[in-house]
VMD Tcl script that builds the backbone (N, CA, C; Angstrom):
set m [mol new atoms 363]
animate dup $m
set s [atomselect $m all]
$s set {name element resname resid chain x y z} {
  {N N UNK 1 A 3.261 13.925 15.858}
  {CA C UNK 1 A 4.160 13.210 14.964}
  {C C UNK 1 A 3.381 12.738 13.728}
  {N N UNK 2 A 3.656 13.044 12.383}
  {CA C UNK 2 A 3.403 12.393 11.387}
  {C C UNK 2 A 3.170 10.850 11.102}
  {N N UNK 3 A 2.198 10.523 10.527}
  {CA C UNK 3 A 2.129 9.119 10.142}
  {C C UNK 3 A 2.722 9.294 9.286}
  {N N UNK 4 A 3.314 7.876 8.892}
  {CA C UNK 4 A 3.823 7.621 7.975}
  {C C UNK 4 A 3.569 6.588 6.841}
  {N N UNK 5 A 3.411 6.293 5.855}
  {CA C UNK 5 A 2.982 5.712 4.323}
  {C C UNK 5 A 3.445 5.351 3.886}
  {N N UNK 6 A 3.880 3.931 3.636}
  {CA C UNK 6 A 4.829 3.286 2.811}
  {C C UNK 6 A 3.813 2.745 1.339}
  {N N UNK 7 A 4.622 3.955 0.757}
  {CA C UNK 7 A 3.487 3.635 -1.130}
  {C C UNK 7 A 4.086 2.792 -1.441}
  {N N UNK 8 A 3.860 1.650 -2.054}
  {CA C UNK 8 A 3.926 0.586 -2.885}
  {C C UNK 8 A 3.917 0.806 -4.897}
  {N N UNK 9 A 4.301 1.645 -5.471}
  {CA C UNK 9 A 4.393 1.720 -6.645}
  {C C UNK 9 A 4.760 1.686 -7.836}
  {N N UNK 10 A 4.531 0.893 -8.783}
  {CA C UNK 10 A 5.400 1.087 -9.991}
  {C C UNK 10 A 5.586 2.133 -11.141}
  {N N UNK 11 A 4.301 2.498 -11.113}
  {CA C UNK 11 A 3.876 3.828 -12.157}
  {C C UNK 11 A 4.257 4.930 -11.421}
  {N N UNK 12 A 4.778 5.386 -12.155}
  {CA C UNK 12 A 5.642 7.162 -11.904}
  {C C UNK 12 A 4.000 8.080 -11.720}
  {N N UNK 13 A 3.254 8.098 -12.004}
  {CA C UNK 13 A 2.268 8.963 -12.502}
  {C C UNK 13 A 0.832 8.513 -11.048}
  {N N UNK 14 A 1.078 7.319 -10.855}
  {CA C UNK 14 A -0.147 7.150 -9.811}
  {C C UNK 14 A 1.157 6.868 -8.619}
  {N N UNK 15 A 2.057 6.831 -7.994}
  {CA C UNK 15 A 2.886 7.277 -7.770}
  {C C UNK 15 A 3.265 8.965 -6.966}
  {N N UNK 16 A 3.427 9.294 -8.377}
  {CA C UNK 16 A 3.223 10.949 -7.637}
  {C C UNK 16 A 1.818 11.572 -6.863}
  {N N UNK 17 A 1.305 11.331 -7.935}
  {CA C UNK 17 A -0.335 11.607 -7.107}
  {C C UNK 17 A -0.444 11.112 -6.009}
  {N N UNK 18 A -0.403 9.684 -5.700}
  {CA C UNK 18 A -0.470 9.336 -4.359}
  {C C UNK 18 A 0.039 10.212 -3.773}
  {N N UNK 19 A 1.608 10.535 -3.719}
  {CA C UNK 19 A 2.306 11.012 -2.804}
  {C C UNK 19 A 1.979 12.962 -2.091}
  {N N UNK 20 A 1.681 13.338 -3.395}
  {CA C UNK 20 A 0.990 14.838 -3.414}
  {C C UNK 20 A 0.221 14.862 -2.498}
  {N N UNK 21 A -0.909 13.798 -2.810}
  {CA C UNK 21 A -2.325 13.839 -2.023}
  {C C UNK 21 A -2.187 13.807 -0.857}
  {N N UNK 22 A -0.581 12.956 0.023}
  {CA C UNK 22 A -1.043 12.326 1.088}
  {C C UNK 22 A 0.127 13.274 2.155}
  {N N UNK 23 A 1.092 13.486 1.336}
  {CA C UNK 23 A 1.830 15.184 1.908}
  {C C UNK 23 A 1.280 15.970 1.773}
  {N N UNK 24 A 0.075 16.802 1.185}
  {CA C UNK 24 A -0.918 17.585 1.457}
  {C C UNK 24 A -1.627 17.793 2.326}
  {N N UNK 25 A -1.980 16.124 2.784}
  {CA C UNK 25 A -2.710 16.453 4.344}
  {C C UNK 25 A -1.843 15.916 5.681}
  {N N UNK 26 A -0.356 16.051 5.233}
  {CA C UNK 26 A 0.024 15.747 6.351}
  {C C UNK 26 A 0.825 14.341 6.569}
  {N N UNK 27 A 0.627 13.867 5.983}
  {CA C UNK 27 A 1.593 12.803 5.811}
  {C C UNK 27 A 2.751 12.598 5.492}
  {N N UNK 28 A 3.745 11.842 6.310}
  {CA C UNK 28 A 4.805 11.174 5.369}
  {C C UNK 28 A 4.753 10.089 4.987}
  {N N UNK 29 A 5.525 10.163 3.235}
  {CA C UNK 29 A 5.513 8.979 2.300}
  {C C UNK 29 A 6.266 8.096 2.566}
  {N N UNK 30 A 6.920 7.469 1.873}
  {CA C UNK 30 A 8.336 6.552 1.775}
  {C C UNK 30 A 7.682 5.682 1.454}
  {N N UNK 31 A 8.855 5.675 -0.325}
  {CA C UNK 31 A 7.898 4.845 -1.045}
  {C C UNK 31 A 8.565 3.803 -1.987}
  {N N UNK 32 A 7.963 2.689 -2.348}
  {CA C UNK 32 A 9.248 1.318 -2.971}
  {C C UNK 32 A 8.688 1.124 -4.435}
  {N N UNK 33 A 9.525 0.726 -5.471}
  {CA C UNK 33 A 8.611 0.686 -6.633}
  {C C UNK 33 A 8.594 -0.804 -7.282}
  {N N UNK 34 A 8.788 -1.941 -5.734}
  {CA C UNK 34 A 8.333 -3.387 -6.495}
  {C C UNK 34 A 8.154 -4.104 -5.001}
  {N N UNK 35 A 7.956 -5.287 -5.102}
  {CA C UNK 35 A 7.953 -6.138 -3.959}
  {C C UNK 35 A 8.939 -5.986 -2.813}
  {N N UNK 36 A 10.109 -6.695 -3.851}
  {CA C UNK 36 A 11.591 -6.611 -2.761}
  {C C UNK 36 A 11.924 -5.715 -2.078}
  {N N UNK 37 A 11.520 -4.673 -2.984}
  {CA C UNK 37 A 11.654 -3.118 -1.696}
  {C C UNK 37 A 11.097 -3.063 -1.055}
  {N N UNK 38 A 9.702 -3.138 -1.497}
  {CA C UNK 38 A 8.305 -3.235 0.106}
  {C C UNK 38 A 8.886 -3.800 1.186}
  {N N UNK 39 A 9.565 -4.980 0.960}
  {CA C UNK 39 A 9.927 -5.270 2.354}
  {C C UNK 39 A 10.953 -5.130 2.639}
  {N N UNK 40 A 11.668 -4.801 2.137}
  {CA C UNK 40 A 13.085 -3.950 2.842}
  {C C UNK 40 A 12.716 -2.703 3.541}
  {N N UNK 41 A 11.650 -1.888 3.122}
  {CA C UNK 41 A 11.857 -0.704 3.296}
  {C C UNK 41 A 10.830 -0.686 4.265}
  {N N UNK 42 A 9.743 -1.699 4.421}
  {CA C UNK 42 A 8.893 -1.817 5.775}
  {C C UNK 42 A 10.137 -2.151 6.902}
  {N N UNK 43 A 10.831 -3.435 6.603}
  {CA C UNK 43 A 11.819 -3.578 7.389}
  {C C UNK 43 A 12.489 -2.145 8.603}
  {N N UNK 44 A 12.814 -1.407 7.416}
  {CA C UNK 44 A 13.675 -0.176 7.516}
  {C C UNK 44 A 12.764 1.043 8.514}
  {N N UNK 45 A 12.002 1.003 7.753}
  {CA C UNK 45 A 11.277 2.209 7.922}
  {C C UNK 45 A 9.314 2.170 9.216}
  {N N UNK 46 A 9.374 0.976 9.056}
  {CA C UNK 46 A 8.129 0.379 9.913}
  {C C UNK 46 A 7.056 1.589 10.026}
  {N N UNK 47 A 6.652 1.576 8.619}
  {CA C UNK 47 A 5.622 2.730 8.689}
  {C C UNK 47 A 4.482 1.916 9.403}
  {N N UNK 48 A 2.978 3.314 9.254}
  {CA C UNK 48 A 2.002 3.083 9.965}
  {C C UNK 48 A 1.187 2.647 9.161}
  {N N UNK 49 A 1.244 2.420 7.811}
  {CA C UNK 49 A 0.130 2.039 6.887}
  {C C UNK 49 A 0.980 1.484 5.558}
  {N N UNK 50 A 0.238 0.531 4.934}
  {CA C UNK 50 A 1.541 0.187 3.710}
  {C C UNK 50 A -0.122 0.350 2.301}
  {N N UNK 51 A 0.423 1.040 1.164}
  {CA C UNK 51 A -0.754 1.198 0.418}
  {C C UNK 51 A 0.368 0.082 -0.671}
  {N N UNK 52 A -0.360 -0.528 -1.056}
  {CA C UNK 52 A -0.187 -1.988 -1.828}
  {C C UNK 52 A -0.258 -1.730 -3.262}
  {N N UNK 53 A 0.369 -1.311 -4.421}
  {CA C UNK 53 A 0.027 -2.589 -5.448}
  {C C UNK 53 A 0.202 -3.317 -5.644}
  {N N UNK 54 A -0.824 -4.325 -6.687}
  {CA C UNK 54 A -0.533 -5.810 -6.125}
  {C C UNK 54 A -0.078 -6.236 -7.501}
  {N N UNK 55 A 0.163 -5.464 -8.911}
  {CA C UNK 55 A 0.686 -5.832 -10.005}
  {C C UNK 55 A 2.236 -5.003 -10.244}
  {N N UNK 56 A 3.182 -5.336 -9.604}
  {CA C UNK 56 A 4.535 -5.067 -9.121}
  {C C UNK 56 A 5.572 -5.900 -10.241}
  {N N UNK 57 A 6.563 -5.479 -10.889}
  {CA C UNK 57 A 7.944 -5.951 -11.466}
  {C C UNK 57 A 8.526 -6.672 -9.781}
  {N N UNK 58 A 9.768 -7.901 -10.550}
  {CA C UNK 58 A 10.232 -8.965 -9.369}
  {C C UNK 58 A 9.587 -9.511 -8.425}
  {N N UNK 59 A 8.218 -8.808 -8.206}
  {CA C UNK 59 A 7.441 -9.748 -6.459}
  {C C UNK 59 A 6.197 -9.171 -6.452}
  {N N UNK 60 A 5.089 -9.548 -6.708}
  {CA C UNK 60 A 3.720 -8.800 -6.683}
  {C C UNK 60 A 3.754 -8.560 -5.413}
  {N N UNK 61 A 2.579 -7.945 -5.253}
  {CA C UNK 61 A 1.939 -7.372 -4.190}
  {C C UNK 61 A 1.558 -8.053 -3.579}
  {N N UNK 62 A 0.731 -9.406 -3.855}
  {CA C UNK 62 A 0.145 -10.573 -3.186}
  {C C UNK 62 A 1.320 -11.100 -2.018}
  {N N UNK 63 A 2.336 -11.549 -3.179}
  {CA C UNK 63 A 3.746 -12.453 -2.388}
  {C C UNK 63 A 4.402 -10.966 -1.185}
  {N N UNK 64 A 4.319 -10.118 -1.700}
  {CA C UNK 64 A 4.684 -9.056 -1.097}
  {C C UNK 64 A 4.315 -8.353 0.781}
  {N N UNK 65 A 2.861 -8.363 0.445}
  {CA C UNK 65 A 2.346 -8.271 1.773}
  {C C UNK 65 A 2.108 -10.317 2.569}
  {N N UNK 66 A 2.008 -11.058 1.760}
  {CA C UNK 66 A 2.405 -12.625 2.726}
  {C C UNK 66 A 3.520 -12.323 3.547}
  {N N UNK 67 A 4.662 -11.496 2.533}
  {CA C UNK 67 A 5.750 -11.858 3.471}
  {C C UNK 67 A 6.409 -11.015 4.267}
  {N N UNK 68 A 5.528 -9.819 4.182}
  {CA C UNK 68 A 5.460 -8.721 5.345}
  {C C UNK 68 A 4.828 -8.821 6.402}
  {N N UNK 69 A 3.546 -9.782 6.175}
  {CA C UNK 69 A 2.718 -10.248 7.339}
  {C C UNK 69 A 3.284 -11.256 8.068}
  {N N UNK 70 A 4.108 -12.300 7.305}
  {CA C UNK 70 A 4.815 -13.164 8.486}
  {C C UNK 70 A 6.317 -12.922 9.108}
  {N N UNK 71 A 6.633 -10.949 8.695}
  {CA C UNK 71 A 7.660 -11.152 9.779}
  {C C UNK 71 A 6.714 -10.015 11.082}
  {N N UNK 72 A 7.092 -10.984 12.114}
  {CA C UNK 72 A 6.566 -11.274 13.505}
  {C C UNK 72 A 6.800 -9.151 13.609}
  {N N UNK 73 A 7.501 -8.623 13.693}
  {CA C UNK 73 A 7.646 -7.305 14.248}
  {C C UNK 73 A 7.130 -6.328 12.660}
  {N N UNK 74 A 6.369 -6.724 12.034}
  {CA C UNK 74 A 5.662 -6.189 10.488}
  {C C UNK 74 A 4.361 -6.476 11.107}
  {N N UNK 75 A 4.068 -7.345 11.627}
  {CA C UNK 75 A 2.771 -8.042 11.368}
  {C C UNK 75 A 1.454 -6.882 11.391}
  {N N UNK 76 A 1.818 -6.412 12.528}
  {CA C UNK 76 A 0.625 -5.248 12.984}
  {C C UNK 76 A 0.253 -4.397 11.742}
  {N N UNK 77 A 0.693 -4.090 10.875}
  {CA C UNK 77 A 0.929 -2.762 9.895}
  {C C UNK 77 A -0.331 -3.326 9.028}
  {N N UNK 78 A -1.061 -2.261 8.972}
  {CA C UNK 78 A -2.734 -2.425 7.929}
  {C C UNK 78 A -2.009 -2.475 6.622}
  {N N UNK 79 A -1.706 -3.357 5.954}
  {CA C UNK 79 A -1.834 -3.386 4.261}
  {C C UNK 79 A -2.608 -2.920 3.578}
  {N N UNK 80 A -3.350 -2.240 2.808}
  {CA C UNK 80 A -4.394 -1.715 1.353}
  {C C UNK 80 A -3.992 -1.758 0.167}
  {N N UNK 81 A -4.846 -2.625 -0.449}
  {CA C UNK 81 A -4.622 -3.164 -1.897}
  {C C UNK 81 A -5.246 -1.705 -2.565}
  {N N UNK 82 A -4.029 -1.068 -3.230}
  {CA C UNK 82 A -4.567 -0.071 -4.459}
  {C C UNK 82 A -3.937 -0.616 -5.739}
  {N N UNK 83 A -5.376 -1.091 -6.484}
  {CA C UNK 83 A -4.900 -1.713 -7.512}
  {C C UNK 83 A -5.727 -1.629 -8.675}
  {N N UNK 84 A -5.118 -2.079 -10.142}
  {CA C UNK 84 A -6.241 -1.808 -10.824}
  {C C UNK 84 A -6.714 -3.305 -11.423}
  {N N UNK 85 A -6.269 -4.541 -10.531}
  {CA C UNK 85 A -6.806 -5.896 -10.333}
  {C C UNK 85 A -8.532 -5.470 -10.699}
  {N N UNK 86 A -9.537 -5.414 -11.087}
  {CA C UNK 86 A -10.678 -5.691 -10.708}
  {C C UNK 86 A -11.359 -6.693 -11.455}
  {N N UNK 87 A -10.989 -7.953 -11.473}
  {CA C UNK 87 A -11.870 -8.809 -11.761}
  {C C UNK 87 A -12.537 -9.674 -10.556}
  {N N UNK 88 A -13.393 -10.407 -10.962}
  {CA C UNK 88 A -14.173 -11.258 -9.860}
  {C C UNK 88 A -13.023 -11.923 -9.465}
  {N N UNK 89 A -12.793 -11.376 -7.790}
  {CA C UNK 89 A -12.161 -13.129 -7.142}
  {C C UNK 89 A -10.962 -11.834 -6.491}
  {N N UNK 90 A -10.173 -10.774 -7.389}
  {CA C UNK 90 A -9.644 -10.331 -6.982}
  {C C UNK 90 A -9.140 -9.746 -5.692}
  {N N UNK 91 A -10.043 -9.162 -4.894}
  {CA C UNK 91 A -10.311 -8.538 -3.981}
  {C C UNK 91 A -10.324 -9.090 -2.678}
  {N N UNK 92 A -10.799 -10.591 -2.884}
  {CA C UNK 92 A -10.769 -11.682 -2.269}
  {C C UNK 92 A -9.474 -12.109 -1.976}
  {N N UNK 93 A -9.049 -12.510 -3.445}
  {CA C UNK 93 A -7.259 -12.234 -3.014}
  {C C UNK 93 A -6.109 -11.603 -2.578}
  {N N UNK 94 A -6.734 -10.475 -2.506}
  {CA C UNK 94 A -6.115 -9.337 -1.895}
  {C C UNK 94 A -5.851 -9.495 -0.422}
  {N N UNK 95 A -7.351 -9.535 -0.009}
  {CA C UNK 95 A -7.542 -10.117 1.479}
  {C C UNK 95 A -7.214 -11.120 2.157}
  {N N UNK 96 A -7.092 -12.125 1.190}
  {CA C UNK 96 A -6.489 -13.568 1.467}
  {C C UNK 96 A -4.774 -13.768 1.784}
  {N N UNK 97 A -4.610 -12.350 1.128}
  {CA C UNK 97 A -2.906 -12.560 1.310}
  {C C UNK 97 A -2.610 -11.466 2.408}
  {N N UNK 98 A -3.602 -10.767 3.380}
  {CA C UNK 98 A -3.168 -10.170 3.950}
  {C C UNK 98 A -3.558 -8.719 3.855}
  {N N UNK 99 A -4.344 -8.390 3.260}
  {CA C UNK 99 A -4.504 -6.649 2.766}
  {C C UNK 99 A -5.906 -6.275 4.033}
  {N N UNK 100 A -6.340 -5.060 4.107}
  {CA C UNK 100 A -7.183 -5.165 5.362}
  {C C UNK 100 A -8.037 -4.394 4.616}
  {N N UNK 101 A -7.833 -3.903 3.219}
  {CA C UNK 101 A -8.870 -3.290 2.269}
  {C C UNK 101 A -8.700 -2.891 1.216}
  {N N UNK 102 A -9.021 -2.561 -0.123}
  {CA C UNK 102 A -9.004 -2.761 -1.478}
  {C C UNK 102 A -9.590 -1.557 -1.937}
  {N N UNK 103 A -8.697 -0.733 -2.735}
  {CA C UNK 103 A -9.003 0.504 -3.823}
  {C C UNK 103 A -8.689 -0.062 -4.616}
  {N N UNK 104 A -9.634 0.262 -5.916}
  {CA C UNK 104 A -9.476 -0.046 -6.857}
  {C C UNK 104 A -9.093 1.581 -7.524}
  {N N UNK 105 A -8.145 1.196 -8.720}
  {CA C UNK 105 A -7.610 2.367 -9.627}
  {C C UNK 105 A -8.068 2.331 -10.830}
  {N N UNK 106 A -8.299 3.441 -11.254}
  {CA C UNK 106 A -7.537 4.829 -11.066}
  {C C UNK 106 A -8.429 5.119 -9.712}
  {N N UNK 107 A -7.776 5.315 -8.698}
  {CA C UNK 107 A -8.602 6.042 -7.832}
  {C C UNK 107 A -8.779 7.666 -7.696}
  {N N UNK 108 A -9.979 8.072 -6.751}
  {CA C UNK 108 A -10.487 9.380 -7.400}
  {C C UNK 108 A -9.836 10.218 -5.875}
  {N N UNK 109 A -9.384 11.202 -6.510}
  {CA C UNK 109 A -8.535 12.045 -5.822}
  {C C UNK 109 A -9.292 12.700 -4.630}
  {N N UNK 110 A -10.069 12.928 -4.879}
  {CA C UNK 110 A -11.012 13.819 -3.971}
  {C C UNK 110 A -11.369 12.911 -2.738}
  {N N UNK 111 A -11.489 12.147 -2.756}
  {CA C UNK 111 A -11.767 11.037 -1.787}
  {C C UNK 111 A -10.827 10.145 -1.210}
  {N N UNK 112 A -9.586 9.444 -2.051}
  {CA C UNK 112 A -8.754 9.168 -1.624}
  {C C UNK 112 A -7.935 9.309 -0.136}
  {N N UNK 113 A -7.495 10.045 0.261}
  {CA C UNK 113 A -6.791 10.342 1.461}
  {C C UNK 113 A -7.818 10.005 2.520}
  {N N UNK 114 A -9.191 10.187 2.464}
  {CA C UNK 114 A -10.564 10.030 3.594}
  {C C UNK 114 A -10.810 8.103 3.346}
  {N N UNK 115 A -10.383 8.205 2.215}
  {CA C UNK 115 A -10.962 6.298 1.954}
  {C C UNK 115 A -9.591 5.455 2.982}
  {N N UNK 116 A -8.197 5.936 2.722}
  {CA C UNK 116 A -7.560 5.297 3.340}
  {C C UNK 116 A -6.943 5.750 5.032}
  {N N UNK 117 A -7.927 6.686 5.543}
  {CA C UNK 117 A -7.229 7.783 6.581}
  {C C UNK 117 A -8.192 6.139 7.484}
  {N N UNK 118 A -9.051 6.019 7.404}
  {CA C UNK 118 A -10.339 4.662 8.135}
  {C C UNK 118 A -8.835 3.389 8.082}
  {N N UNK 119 A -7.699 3.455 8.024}
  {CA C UNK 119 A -7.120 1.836 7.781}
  {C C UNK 119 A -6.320 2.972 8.886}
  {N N UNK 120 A -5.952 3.959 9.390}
  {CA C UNK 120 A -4.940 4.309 10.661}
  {C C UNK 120 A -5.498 4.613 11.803}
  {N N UNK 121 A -6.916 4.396 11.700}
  {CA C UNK 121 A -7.368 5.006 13.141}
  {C C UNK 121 A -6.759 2.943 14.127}
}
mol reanalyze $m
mol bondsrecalc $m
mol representation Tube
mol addrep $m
């Protein structure tokens, strides 16, 4: 059975790529393009991995995975901050709200799918 990937995205363009990369090796996507959806569609769909951005239209990513982590039947699901946040402190915050690890963007294609395949074992 396929894992499944709930992308987190607003940009059409890192977006697709994600999605290419990660149906290429096998994956299924299903994917929200702000907060409010993230958690509707974790709700819905209770994938196996949620890839995060955390600079989102209506609900960042931060408020986003808090409030995916406190519903009780979400909780388990590895969050990953892919973001292009990188200042000092960031990353920290990422983690603080719940994320279980942090790409920073543009991330590099070639590596990608192996950097986040380590958040489903």
């Amino acid at each position: 059975m396929k894992k499944r990937i709930l992308v987190v995205e607003d940009n059409e363009q890192n977006l697709y790529l994600a999605t290419f990369l990660l149906e290429r090796n096998g994956y299924e996507v299903i994917s929200a393009e702000d907060g409010l959806e993230a958690i509707e569609k974790a709700k819905m769909e209770k994938p196996d991995l949620i890839l995060m951005d955390m600079q989102l239209p209506e609900m960042d990513g931060f408020e986003a995975t808090k409030r995916i982590k406190g519903i009780p039947e979400l909780s388990h699901i590895s969050i990953v901050a892919v973001t292009s946040y990188a200042m000092v402190g960031d990353k920290e915050k990422a983690l603080a709200a719940g994320c279980v690890g942090y790409i920073e963007k543009p991330f590099v294609p070639e590596t990608f799918v192996s950097e986040i395949e380590k958040y489903l074992r």
